[in-house]
C-alpha positions in Angstrom: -41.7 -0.8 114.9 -43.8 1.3 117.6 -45.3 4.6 117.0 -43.4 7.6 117.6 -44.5 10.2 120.6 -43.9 12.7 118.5 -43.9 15.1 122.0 -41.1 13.0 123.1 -39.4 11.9 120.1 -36.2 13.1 118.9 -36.5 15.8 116.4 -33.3 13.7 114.2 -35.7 10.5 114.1 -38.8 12.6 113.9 -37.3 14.6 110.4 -35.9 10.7 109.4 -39.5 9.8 109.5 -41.0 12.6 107.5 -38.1 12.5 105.0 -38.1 8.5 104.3 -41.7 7.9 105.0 -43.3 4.4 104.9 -46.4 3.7 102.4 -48.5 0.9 103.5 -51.6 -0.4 101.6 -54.2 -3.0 102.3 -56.0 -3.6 99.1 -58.3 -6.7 97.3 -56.4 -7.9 94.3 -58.3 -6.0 91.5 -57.3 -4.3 88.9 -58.8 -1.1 90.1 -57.5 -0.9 93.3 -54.1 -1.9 91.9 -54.2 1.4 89.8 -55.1 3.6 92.2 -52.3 1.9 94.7 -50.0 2.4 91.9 -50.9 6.3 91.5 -51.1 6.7 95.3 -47.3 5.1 95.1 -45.9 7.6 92.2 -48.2 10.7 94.1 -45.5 9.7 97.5 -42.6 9.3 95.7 -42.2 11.3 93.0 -40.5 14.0 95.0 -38.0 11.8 96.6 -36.6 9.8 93.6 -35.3 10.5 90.5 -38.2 9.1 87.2 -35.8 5.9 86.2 -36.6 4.6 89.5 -39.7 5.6 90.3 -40.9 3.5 86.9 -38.8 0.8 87.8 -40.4 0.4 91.0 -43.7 1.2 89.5 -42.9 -1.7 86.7 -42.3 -4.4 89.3 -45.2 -3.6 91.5 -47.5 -3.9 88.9 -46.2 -7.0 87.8 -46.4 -8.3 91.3 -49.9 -7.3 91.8 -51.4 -8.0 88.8 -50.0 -11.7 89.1 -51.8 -11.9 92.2 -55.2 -10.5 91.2 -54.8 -13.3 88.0 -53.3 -15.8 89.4 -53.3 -16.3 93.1 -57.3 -17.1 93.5 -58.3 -20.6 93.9 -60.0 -22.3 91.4 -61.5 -25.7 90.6 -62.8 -26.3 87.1 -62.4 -22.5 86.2 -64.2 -20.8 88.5 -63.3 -19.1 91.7 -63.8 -20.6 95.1 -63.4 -17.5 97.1 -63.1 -14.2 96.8 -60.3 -12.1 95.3 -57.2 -11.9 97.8 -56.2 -9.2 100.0 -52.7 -7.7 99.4 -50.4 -6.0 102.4 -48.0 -3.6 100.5 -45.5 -2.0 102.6 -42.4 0.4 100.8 -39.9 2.0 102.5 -37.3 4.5 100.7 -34.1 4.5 101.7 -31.0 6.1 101.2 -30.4 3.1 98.1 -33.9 2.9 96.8 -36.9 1.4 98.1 -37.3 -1.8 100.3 -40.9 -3.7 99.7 -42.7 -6.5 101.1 -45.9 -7.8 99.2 -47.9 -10.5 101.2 -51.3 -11.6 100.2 -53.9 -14.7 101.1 -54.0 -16.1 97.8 -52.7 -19.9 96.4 -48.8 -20.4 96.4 -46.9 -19.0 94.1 -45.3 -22.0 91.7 -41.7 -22.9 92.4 -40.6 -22.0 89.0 -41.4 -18.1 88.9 -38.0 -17.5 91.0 -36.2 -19.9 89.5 -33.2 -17.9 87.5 -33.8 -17.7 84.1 -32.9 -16.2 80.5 -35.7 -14.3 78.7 -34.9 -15.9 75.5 -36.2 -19.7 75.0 -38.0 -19.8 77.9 -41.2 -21.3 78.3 -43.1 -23.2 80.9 -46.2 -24.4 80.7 -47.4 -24.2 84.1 -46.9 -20.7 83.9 -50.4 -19.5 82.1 -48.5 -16.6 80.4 -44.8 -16.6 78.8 -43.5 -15.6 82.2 -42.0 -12.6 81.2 -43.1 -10.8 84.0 -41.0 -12.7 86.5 -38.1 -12.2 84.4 -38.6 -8.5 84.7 -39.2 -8.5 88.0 -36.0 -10.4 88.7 -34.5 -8.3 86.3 -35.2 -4.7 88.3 -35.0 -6.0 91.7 -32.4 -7.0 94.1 -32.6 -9.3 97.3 -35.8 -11.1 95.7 -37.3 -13.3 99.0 -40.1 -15.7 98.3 -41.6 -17.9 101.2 -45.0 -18.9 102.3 -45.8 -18.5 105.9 -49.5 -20.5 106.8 -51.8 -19.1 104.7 -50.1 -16.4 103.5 -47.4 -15.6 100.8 -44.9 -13.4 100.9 -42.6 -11.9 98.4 -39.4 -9.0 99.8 -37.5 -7.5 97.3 -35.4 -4.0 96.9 -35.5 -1.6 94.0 -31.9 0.6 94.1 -31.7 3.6 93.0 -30.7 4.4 89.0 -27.2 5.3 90.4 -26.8 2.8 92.4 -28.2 0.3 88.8 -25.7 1.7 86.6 -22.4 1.7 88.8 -22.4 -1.8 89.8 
């Protein structure tokens, strides 16, 4: 997408803009910058959605970047061989809900986490935790999209809106 000349944009697309604006974030996987992405997200959006959704997006983001500050450094023998990875978080709210791409430098996500699965019973012992994470984030999301491009990994998913959740 280009930027808009806003002295030669049309006012329609201009207000579209302001209305349904875009939240980007370059961050380090760390806890701390993970909270305060997370507060910056709920300070954008809390006007424009209703609270169901807003936590259901929150839910899934935090899953999704805590598994990458805990999981997606490189390690040999149990220490870290580089430094934490940077995240790209990009959200866009739409008329359904929100639209968000995660990509970050860390190792590849195992082939298992999107696998479909039922919460009860499962277990996996690659997985260093019960995976219940993934199952939520499959859970709340729609149009989950997992591929790894070079050196980078990157995860698409949508979030609908409440309304949208309970009429289908």
């Amino acid at each position: 997408m280009y930027p808009i000349d806003r002295q030669k944009a049309d006012p329609g697309k201009l207000a579209a803009c302001e209305t349904w604006p875009i939240f980007h974030r370059v961050l380090t996987a760390s806890p701390l910058a993970i909270r305060e992405t997370l507060c910056d997200i709920r300070n954008r959006f809390t006007k424009s959605t209703d609270p169901d959704t807003l936590g259901r997006l929150e839910l899934v983001l935090a899953e999704v970047l805590n598994n990458v500050a805990e999981h997606a450094v490189p390690r040999h023998g149990g220490l870290a061989v580089k430094d934490s990875p940077t995240i790209h978080l990009s959200i866009v709210r739409t008329e359904r809900g929100f639209v968000c791409a995660v990509t970050d430098d860390g190792i590849s996500l195992p082939d298992k986490c999107l696998q479909p699965r039922n919460l009860p019973g499962f277990e996996d012992s690659e997985l260093s935790e019960s995976g219940f994470g993934w199952f939520l984030i499959q859970d709340l999301t729609q149009t989950l999209c997992y591929y790894r491009e070079e050196q980078r990994n990157c995860l698409a998913f949508s979030v609908p809106l409440a309304r949208a959740v309970r009429s289908s």
